[in-house]
NUSEKOL-444974 format. One record per residue: residue number from 1; residue in three letters; x, y, z of N, C-alpha, C in turn. Coordinates in nm, 4 decimals. Each point is the difference from the previous one (the first is absolute). Layout:
<pts>
pos:NUM	code:ALA	neast:X	nnorth:Y	nup:Z	caeast:X	canorth:Y	caup:Z	ceast:X	cnorth:Y	cup:Z
...
</pts>
This chain:
<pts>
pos:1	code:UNK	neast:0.0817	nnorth:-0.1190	nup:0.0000	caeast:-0.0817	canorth:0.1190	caup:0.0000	ceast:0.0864	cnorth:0.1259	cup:0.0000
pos:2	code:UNK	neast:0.0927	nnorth:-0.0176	nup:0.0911	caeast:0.0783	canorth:0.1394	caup:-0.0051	ceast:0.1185	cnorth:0.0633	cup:-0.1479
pos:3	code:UNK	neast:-0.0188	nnorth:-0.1280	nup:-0.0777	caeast:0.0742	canorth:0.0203	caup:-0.1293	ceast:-0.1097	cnorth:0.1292	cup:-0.1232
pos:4	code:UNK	neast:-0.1272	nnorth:-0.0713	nup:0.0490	caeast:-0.1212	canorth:-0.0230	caup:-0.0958	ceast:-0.0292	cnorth:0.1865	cup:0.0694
pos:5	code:UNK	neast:0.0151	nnorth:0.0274	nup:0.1081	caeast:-0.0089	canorth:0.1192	caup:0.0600	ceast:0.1542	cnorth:0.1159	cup:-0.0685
pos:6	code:UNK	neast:0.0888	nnorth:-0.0733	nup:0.0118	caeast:0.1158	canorth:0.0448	caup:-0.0994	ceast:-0.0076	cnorth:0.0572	cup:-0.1089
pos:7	code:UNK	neast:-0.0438	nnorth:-0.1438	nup:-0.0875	caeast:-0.0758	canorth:0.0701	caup:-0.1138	ceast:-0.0737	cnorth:0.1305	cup:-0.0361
pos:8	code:UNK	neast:-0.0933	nnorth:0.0237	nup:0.0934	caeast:-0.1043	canorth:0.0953	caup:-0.0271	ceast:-0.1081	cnorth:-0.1101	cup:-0.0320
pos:9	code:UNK	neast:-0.0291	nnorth:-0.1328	nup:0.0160	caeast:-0.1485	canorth:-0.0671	caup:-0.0674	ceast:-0.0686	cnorth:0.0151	cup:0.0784
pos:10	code:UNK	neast:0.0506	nnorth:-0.0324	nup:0.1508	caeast:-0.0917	canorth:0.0229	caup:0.1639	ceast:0.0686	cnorth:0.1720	cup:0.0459
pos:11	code:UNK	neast:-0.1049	nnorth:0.0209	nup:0.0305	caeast:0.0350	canorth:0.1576	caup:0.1296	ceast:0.0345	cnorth:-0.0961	cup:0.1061
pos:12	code:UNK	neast:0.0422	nnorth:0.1062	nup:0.0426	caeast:0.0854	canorth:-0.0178	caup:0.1421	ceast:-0.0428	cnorth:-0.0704	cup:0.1280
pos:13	code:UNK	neast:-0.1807	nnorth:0.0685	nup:-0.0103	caeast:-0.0961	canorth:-0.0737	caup:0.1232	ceast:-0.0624	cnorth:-0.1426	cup:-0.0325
pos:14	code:UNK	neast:0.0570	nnorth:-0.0366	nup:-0.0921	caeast:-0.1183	canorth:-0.1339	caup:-0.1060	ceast:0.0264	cnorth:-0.1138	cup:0.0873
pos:15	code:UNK	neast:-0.0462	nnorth:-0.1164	nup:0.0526	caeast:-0.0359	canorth:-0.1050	caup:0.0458	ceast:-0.0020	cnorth:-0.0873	cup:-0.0987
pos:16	code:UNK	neast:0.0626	nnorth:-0.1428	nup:0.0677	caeast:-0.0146	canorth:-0.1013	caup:-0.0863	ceast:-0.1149	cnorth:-0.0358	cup:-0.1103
pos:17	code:UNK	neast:-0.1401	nnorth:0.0132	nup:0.0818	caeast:-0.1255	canorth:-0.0017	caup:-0.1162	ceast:-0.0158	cnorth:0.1090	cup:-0.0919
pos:18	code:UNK	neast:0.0967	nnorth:0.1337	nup:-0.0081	caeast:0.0404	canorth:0.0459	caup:-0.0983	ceast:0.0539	cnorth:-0.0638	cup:-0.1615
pos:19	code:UNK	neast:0.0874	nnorth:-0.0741	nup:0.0558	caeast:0.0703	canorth:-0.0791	caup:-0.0881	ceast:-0.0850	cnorth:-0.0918	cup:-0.1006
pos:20	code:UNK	neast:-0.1076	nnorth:-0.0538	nup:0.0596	caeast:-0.1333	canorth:-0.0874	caup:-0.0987	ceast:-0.0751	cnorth:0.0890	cup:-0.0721
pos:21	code:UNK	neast:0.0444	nnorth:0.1334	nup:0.0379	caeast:-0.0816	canorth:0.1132	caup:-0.1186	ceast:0.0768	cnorth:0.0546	cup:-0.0980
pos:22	code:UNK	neast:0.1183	nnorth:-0.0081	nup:-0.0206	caeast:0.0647	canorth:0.0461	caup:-0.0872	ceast:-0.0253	cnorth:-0.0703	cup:-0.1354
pos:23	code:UNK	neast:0.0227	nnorth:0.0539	nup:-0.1060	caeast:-0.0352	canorth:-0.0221	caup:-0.1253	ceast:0.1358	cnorth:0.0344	cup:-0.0812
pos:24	code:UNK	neast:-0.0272	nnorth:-0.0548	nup:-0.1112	caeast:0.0899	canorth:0.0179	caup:-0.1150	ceast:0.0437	cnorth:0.1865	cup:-0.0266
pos:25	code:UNK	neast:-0.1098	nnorth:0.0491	nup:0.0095	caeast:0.0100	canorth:0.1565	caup:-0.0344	ceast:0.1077	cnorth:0.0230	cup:0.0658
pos:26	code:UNK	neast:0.0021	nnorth:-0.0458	nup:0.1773	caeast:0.0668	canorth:0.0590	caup:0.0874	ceast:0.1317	cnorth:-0.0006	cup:0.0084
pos:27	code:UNK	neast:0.0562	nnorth:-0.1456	nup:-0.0816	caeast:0.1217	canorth:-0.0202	caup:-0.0378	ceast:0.0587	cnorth:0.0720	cup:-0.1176
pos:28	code:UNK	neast:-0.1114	nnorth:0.0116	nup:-0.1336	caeast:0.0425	canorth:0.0460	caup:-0.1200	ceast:0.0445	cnorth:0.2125	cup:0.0528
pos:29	code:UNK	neast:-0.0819	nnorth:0.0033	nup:0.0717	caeast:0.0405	canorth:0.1845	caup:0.0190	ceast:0.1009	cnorth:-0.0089	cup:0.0651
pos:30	code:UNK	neast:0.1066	nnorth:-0.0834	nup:0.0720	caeast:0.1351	canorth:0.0199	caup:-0.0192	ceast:0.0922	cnorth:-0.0359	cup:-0.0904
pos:31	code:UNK	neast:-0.0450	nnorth:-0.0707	nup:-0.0729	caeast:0.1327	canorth:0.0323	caup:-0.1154	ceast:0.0340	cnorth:0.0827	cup:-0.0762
pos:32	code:UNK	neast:0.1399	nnorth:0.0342	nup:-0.0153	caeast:0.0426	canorth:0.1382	caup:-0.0454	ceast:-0.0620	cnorth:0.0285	cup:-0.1191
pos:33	code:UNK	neast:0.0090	nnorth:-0.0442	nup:-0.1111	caeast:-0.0872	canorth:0.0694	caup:-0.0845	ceast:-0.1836	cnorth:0.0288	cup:0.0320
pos:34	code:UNK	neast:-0.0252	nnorth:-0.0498	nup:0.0554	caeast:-0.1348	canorth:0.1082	caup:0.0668	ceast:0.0074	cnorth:0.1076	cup:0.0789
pos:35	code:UNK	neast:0.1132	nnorth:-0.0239	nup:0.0968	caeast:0.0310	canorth:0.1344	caup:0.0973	ceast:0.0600	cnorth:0.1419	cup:-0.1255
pos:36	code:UNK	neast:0.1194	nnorth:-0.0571	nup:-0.0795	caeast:0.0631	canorth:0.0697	caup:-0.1250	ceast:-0.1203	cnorth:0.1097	cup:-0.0307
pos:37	code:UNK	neast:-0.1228	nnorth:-0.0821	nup:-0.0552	caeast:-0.1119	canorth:0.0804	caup:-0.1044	ceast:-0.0931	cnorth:0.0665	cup:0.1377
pos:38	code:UNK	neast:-0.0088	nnorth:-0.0476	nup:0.1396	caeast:-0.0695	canorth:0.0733	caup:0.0525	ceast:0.0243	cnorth:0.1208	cup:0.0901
pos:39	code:UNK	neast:0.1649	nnorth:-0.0186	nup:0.0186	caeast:0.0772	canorth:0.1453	caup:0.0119	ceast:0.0407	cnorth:0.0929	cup:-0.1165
pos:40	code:UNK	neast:-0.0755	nnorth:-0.0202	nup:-0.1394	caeast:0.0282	canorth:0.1149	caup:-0.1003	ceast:0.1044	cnorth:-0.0122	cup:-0.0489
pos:41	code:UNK	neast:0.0580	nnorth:-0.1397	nup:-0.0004	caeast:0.1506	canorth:0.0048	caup:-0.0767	ceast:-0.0270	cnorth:-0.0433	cup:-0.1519
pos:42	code:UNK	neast:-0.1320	nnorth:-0.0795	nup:-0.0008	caeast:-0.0104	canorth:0.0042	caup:-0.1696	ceast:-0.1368	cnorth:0.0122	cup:-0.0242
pos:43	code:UNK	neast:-0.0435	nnorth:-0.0051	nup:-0.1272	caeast:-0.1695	canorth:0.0562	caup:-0.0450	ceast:-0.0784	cnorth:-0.1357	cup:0.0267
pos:44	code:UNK	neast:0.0585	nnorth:-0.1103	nup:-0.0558	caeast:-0.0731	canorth:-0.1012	caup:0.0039	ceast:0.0706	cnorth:-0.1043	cup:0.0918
pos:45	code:UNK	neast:-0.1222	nnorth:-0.0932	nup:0.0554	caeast:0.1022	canorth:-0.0856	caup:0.0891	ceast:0.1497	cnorth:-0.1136	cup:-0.1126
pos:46	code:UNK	neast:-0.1001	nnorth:-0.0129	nup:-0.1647	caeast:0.1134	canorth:-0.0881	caup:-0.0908	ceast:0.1210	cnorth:0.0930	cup:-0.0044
pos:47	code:UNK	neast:0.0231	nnorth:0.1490	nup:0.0153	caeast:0.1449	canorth:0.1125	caup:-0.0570	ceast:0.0142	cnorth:-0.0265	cup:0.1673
pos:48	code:UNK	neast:-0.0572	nnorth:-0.0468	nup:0.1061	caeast:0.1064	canorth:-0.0320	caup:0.1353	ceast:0.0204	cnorth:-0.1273	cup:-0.0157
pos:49	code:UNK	neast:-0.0282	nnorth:-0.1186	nup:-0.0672	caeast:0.1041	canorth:-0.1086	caup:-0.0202	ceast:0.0796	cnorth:0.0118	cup:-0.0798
pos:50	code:UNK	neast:-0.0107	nnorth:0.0901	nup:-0.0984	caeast:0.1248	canorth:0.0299	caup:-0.1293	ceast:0.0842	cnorth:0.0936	cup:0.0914
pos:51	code:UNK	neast:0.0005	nnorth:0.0860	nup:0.0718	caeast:0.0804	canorth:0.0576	caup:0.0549	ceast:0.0674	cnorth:-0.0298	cup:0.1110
pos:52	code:UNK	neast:-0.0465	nnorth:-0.1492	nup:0.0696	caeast:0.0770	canorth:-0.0472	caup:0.0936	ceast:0.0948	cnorth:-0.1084	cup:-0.1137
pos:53	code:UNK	neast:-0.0360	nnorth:-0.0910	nup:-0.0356	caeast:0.0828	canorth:-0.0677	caup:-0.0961	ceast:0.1068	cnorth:0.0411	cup:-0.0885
pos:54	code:UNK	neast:-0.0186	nnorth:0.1391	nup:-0.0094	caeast:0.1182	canorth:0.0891	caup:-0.1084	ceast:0.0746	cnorth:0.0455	cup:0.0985
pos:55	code:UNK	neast:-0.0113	nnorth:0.0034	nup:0.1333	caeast:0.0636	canorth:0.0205	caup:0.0944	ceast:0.0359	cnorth:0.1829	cup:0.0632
pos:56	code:UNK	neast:-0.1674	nnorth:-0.0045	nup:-0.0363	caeast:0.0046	canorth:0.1810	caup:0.0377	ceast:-0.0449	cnorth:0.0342	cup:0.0877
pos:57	code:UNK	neast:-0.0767	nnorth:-0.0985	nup:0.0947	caeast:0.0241	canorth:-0.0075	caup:0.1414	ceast:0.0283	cnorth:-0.0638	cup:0.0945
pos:58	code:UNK	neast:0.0443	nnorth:0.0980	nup:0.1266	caeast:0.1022	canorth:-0.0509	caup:0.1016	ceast:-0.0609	cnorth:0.0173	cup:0.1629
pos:59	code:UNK	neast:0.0237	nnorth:-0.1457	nup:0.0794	caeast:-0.0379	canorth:0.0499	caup:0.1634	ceast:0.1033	cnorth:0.0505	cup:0.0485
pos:60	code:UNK	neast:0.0458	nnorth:0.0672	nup:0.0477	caeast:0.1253	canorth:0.0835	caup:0.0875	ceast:0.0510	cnorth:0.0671	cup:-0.1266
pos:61	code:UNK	neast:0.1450	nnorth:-0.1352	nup:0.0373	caeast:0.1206	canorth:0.0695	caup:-0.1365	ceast:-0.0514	cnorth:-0.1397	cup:-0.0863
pos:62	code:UNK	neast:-0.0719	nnorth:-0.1241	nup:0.0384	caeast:0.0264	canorth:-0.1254	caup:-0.0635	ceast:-0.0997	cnorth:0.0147	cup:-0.0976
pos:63	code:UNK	neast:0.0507	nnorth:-0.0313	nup:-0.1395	caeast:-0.0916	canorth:-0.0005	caup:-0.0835	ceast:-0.0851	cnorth:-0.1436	cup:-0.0061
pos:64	code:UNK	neast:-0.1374	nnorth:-0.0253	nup:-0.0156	caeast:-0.0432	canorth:-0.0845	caup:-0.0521	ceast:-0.1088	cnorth:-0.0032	cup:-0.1334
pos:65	code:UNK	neast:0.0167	nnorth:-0.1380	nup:-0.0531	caeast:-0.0398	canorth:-0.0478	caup:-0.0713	ceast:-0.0794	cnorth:-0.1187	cup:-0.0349
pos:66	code:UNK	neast:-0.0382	nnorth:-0.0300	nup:0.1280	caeast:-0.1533	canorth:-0.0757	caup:0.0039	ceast:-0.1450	cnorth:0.0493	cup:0.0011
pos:67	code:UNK	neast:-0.0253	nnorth:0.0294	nup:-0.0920	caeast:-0.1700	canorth:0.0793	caup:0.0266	ceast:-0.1104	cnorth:-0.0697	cup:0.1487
pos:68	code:UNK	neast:0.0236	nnorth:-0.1416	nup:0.0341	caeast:-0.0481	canorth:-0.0664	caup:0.0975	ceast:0.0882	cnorth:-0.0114	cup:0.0957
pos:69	code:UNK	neast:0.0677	nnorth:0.1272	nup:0.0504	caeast:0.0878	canorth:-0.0372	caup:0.1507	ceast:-0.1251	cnorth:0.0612	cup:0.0619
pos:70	code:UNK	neast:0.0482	nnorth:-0.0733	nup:0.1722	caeast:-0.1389	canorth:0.0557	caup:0.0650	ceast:0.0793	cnorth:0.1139	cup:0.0770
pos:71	code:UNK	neast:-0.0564	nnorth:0.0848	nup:0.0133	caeast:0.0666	canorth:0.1671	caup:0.0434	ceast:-0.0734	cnorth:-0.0232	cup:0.1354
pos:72	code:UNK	neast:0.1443	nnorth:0.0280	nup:0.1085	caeast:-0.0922	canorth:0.0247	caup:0.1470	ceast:-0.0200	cnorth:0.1336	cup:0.0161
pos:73	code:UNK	neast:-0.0715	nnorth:0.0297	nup:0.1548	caeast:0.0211	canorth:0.1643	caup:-0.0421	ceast:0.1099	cnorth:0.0531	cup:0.0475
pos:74	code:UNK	neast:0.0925	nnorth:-0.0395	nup:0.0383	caeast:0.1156	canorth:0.0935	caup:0.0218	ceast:0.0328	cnorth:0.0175	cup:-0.1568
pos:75	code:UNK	neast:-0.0067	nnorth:-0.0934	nup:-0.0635	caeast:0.0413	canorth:0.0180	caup:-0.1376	ceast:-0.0663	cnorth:0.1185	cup:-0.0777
pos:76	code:UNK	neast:-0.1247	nnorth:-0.0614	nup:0.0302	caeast:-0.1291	canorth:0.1117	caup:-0.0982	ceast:0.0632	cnorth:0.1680	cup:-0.0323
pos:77	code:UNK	neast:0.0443	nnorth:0.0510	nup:0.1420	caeast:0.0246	canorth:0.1263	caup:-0.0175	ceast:0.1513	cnorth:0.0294	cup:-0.0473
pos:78	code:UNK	neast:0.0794	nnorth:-0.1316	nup:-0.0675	caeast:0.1340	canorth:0.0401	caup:-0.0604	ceast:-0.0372	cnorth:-0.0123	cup:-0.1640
pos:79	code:UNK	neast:-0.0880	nnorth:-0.0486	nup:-0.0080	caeast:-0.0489	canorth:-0.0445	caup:-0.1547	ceast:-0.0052	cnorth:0.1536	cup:-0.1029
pos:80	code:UNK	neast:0.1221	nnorth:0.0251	nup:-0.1307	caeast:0.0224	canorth:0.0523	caup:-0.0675	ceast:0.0686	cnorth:-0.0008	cup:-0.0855
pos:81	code:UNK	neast:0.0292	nnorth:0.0806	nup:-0.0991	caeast:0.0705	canorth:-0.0105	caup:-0.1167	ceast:0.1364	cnorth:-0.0872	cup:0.0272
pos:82	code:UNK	neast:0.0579	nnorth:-0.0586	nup:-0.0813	caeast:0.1172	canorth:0.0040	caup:0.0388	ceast:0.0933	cnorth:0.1044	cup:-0.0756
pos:83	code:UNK	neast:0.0983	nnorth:0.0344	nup:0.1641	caeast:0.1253	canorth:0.1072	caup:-0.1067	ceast:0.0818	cnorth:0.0005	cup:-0.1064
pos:84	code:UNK	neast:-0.0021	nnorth:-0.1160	nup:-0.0124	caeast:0.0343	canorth:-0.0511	caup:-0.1285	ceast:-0.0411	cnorth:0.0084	cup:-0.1481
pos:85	code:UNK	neast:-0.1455	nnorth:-0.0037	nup:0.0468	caeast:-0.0913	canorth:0.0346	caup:-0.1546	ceast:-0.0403	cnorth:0.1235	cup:-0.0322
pos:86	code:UNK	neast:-0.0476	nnorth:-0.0286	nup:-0.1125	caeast:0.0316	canorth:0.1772	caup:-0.1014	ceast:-0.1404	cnorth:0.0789	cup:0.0888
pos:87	code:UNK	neast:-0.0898	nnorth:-0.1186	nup:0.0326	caeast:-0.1065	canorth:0.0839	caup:0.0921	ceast:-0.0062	cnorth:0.0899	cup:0.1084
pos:88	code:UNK	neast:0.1321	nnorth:-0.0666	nup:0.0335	caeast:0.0066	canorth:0.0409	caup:0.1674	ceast:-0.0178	cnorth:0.2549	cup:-0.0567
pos:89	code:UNK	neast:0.0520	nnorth:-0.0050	nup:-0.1071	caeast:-0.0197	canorth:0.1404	caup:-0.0162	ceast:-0.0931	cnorth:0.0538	cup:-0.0196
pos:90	code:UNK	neast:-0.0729	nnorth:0.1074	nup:0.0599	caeast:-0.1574	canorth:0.0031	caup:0.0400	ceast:-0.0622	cnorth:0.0998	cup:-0.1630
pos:91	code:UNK	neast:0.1390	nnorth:0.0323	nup:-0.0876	caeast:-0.0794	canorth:0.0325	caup:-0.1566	ceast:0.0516	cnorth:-0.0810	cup:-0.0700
pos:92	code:UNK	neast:-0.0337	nnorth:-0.1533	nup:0.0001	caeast:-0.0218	canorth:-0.1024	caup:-0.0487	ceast:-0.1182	cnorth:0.0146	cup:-0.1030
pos:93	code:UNK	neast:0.0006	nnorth:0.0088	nup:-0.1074	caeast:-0.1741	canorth:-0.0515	caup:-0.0470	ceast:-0.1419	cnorth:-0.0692	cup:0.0251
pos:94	code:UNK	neast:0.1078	nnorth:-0.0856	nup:0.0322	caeast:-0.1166	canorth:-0.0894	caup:0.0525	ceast:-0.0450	cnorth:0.0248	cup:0.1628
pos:95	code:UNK	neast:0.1287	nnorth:0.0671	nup:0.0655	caeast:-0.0654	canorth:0.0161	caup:0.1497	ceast:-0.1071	cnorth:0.1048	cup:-0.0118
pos:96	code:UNK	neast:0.0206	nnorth:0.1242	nup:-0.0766	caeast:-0.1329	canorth:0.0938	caup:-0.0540	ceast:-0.0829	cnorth:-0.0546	cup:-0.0479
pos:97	code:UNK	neast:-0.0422	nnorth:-0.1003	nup:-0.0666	caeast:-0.1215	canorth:0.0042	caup:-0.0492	ceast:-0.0753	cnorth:-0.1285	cup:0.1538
pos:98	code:UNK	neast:0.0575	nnorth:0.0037	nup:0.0545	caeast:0.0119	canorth:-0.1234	caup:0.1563	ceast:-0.0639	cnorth:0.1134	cup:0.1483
pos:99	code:UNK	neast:0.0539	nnorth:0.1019	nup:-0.0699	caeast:-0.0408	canorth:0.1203	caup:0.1179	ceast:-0.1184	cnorth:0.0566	cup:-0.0544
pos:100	code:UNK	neast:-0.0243	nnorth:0.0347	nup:-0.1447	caeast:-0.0987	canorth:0.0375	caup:-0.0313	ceast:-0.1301	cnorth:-0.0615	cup:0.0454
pos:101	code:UNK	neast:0.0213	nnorth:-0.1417	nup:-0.0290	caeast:-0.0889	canorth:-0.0635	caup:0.0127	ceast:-0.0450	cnorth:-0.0381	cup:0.1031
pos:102	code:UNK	neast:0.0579	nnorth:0.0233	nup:0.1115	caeast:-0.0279	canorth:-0.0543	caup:0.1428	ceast:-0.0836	cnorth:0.1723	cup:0.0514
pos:103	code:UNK	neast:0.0762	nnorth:0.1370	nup:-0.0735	caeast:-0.0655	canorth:0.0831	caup:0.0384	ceast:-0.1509	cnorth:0.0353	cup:-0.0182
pos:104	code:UNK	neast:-0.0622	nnorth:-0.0461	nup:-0.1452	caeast:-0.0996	canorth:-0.0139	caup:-0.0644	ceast:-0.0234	cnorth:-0.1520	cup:0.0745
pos:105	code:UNK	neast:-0.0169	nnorth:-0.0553	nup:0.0503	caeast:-0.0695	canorth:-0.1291	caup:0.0683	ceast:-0.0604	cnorth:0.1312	cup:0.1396
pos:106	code:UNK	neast:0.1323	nnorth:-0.0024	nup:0.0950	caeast:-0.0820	canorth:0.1168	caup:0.0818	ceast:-0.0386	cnorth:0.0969	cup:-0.0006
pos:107	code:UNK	neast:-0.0124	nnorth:0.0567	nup:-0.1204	caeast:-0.1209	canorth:0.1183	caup:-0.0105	ceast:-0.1346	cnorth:-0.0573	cup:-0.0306
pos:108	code:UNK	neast:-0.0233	nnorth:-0.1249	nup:-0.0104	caeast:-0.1541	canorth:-0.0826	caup:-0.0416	ceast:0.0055	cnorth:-0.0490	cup:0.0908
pos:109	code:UNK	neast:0.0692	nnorth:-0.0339	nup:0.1232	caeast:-0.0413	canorth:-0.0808	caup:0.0648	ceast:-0.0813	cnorth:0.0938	cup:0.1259
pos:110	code:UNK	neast:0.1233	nnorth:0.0996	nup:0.0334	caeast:-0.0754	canorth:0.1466	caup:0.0573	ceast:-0.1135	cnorth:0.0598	cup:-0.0342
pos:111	code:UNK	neast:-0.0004	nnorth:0.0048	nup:-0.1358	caeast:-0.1421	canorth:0.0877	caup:-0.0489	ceast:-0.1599	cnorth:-0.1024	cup:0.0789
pos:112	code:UNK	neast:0.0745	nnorth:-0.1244	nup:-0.0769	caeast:-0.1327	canorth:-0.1088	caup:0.0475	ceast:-0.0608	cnorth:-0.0149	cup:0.1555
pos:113	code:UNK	neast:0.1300	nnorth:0.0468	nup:0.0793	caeast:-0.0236	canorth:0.0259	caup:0.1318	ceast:-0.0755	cnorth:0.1435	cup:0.0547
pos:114	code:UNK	neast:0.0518	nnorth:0.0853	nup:-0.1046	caeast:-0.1027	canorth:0.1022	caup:0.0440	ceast:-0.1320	cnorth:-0.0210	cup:-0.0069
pos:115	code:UNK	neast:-0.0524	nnorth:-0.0686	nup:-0.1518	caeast:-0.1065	canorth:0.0331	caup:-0.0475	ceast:-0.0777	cnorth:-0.1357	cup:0.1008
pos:116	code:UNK	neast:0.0251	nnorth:-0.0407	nup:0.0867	caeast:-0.0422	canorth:-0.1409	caup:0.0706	ceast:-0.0429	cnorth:-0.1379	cup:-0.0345
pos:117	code:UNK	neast:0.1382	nnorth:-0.0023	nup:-0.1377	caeast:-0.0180	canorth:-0.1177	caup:-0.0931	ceast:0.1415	cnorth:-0.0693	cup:0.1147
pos:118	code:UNK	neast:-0.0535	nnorth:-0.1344	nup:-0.0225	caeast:0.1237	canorth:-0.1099	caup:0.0440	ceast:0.1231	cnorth:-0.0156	cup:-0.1022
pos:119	code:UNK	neast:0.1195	nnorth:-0.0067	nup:0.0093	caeast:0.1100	canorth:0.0100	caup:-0.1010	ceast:0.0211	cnorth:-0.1080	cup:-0.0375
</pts>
């Protein structure tokens, strides 16, 4: 349990009959290419498995290249470019049209919140 709490799959307070509720989802939202596309590092979750495999991103300094490593959360918050790749420079092409698009996601997602639509 305390690995599975490591992870990030269980919180911290979870109890063994926690563990008979977990699901597939709960495992799949730690692997790095889902965390990759849901911290804004690429548009689609397929350009965060092409971009972990080309080796353009990195946890710390270590680059990886498994789209299915399972990311704990100490990890979660080292997850980025690597310095190595042409990305890591923030007027990259592709990182602009990556910012654009995450900016235009939250301006619809805000608006929908004003107007008392669910996002």
């Amino acid at each position: 349990m305390s690995r599975l709490k490591r992870l990030g799959v269980l919180s911290e307070t979870a109890v063994l009959d926690n563990v008979l509720d977990l699901t597939i989802e709960d495992i799949l939202e730690r692997r790095l290419q889902t965390i990759v596309f849901r911290k804004g590092l690429a548009k689609t979750i397929h350009q965060a498995r092409q971009l972990i495999t080309h080796g353009h991103i990195s946890i710390g300094k270590q680059r990886v290249t498994v789209p299915s490593y399972i990311v704990s959360r100490e990890e979660e918050k080292q997850i980025e470019y690597a310095a190595q790749s042409t990305l890591a420079n923030p007027n990259h092409p592709l990182r602009q049209t990556i910012t654009v698009m995450a900016t235009t996601d939250e301006k619809h997602r805000s608006k929908g919140e004003q107007e008392g639509e669910e996002p």
